[in-house]
C-alpha positions in Angstrom: 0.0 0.0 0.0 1.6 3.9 -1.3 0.0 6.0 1.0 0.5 10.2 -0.1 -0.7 13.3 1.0 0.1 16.8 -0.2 3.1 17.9 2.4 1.4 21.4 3.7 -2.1 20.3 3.6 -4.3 20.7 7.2 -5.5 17.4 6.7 -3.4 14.9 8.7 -4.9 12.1 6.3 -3.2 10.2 3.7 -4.3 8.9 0.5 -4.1 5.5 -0.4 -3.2 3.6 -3.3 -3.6 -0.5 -3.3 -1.0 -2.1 -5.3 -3.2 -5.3 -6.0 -0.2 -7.1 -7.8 2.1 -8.7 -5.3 4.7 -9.2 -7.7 4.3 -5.9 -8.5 8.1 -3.6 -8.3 6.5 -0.3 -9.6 3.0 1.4 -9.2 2.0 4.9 -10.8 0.1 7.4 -9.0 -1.9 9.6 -11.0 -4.0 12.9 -10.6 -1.4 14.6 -8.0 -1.1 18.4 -8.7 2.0 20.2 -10.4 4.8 22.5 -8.7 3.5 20.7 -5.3 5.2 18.7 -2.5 3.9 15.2 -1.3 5.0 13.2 1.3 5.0 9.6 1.0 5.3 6.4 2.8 4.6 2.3 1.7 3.8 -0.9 4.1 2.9 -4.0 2.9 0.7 -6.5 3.8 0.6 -10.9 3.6 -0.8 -13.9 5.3 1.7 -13.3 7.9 0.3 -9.6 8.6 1.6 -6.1 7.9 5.2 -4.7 7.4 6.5 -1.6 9.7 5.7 1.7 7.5 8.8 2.9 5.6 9.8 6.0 6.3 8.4 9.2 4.9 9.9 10.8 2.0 8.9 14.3 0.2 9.4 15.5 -3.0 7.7 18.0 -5.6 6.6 17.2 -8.4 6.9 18.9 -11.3 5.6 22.3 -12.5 3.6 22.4 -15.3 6.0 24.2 -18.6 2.6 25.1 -20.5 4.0 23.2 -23.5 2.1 20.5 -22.8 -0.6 19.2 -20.1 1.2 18.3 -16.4 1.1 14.9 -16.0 3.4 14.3 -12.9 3.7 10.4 -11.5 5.1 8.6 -8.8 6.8 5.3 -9.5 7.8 3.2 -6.4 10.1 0.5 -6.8 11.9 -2.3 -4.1 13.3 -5.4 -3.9 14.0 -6.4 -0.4 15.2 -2.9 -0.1 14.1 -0.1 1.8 15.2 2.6 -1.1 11.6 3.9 -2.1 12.1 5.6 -6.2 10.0 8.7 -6.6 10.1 9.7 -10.3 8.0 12.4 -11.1 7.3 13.5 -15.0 5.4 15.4 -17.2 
């Protein structure tokens, strides 16, 4: 599970995204804003329960260049690693 939030919002609550495929090493997160910071963390989940929350990371995503629509992304990725990958695009 990606859970995000935007990093100055009033609302202590995060998001969640379900990453349904358990093989899965990479998950997109769509609709976030431009030129605004999120904070985000993962834990996962099994038979044998849940994992301890990773810690929280925070990055901006892009601002939109008015060339084109913004898109920005995040794409997680981990192997028996706790590196989390933000990528963030247009």
């Amino acid at each position: 599970m990606v859970y995000y939030k935007q990093y100055d919002s009033a609302d202590d609550r995060y998001e969640r995204h379900l990453v349904a495929d358990v093989t899965a090493r990479s998950t997109v997160i769509s609709r976030l804003q431009p030129d605004t910071q999120y904070s985000f963390y993962i834990d996962c989940y099994n038979s044998d329960g849940s994992s301890p929350a990773s810690n929280v990371v925070v990055d901006k995503t892009l601002g939109n260049t008015g060339l084109l629509p913004c898109l920005p992304r995040a794409v997680f990725t981990a192997e028996n690693d706790p590196l989390l990958l933000l990528l963030f695009e247009l």
